[in-house]
N, C-alpha and C positions, 0 to 999 in steps of 0.2 A: 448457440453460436453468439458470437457479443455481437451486437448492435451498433457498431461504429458508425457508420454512414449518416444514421439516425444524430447520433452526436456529434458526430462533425458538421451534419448540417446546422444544429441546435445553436453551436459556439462560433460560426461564421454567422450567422446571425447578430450576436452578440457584438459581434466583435467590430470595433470603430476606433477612428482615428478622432479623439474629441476637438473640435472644431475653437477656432479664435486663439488656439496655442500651440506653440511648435514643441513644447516640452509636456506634453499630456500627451498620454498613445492609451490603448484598451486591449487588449486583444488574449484570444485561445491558449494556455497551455495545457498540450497532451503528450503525455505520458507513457509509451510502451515499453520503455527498460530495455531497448535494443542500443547497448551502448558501442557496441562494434561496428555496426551501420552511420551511428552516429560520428564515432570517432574515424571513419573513412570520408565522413563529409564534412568539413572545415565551415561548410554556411550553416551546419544541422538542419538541415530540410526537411533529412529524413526521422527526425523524434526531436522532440525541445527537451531535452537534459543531453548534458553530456556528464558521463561517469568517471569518479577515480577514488582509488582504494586508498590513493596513497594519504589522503589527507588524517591529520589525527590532530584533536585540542589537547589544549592542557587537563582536560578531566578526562583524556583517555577515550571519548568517544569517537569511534570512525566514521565519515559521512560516506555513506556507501552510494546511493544517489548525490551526487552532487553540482548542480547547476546554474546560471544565473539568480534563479527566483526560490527555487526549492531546495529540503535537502531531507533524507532518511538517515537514521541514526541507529547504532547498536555499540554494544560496549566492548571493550578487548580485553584479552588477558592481558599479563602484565608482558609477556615479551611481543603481545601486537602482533600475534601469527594467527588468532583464535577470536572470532565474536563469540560471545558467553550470552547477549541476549539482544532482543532487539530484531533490526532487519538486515536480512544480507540479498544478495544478487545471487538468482539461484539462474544455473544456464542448462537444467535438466530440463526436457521435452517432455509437455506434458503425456505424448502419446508413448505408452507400456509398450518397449521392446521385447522381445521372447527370450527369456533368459536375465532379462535386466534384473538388477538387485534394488530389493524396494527400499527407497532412503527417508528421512523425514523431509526433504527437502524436496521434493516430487509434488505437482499439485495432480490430486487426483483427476481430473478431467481429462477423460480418453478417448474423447471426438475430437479432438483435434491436435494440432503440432503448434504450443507456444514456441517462442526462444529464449526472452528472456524473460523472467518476472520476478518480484520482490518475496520473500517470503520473511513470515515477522513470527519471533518465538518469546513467550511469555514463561521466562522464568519464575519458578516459587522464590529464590534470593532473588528479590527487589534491590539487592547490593549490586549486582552482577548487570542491572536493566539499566538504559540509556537516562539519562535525566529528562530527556522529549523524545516523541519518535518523530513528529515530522517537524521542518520549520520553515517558514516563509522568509528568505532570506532580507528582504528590502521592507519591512513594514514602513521604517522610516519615511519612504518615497511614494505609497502607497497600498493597496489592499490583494488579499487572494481569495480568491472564492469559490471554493472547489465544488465544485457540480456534481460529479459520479465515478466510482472505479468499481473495476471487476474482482471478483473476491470466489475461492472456493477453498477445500480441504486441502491436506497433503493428504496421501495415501495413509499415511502411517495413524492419520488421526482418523480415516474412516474404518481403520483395520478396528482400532481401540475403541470404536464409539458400537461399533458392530458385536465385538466382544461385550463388554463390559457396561452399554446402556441398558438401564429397566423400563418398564413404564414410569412417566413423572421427570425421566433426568431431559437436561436441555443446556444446550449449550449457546453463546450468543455472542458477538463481535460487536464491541458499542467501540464507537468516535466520538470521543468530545471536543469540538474546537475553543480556539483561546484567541482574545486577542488585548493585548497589555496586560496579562495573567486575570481578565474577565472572560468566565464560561461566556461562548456566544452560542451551542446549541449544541445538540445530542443528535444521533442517529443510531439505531440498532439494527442488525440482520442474525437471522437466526442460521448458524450452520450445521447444529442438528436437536433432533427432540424424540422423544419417545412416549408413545400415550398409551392407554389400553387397543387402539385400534391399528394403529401400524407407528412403526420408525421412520425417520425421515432421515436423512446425511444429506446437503449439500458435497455434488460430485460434478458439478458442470459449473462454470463459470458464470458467476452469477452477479446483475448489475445490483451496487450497492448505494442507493440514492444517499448522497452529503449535503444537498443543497440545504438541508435545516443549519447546517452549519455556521451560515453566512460568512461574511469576512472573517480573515482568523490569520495572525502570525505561528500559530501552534496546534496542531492536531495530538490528541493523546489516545492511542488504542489500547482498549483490554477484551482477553477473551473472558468471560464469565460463565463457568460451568459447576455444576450439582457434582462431577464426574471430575475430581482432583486427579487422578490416575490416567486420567485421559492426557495425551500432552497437548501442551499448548500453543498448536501453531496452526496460520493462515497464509493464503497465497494471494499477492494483490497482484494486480496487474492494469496496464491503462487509466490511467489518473486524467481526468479530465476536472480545468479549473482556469481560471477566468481571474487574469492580471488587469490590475490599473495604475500607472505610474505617474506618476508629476514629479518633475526634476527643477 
């Protein structure tokens, strides 16, 4: 079960109003991709992003998260009906219906009832992939500094790792943050491995530590697997990260 409480006490901590200026503020942003809750609440109380599909750049990418501070990205076909790679808003439950049809877009975790969460697909044409996956929208004004998000499989990718892993293969979700196109730090988590002695698959929703990150205008994800045939996709959820603005 994710650990929220624990992080939200973590980030109210953090969080201040920097003193001797009316134009400096600090504070929590968290993440749950519940954009329809959001979008019924005009002050966003209930989740800090508000969502919309509709926006598109001129290099065709769509911001699928799209917020004050943040934003997720994925690329579109040419008539803008189709993401090809990247992240989209998936509103499948992660808890298996009886009957349900297994999709790649499904995060395998079946203790529990998500609603909404982000799912990120790593095409082999790097033609077809966003030019960034995530961005800090105001670096200008100040920093972001992402703390933790919750990460598991899709179904489809624990079906393929089940089939198709040997001993030795290993698959692995690295973050690298950026900030003015300088690496600021790395973080890895493994979502599955396979050794002489047992297999492992991440199937539960699992905290993904980014704090090595530090400040960053740009997060860039890759899966990295021994296991090409395996596809390549993850389920994020709960972003937890730590705004500082001066205006």
């Amino acid at each position: 079960m994710k650990r929220i409480l624990f992080f939200i006490a973590t980030t109210l901590m953090l969080a201040s109003c920097l003193k001797d200026s009316t134009n400096k503020s600090s504070f929590p942003l968290v993440a749950t991709f519940d954009y329809i809750d959001v979008a019924e609440d005009p002050s966003f109380k209930k989740d800090s992003i508000f969502f919309s599909k509709q926006y598109v750049d001129q290099t065709n990418q769509s911001v699928l998260g799209w917020g004050s501070y943040i934003g997720f990205f994925s690329k579109l076909n040419e008539d803008k009906t189709r993401a090809l790679g990247g992240f989209i808003l998936s509103s499948f439950s992660s808890k298996e219906k009886e009957g349900s049809v297994q999709t790649p877009y499904r995060a395998a975790d079946t203790t529990q009832i998500a609603n909404n969460y982000l799912v990120y697909y790593q095409s082999k044409d790097i033609s077809v992939m966003p030019e960034r996956d995530f961005m800090f929208t105001m670096p200008e004004y100040g920093t972001c500094v992402p703390l933790v998000c919750y990460v598991t499989n899709t179904t489809e990718v624990v079906k393929a790792v089940k089939e198709k892993f040997v001993p030795g293969d290993k698959m692995v979700l690295s973050a690298t943050g950026y900030s003015n196109g300088v690496k600021t730090g790395k973080a890895e988590i493994v979502l599955a491995e396979s050794n002489a002695m047992r297999d492992t698959v991440m199937t539960t929703w699992s905290k993904f530590d980014l704090s090595k990150l530090g400040a960053v205008d740009n997060i860039d994800f890759e899966i990295i697997t021994s296991k090409p045939e395996v596809p390549a996709y993850f389920c994020l959820d709960e972003l937890y990260t730590y705004i500082t603005l001066e205006y």
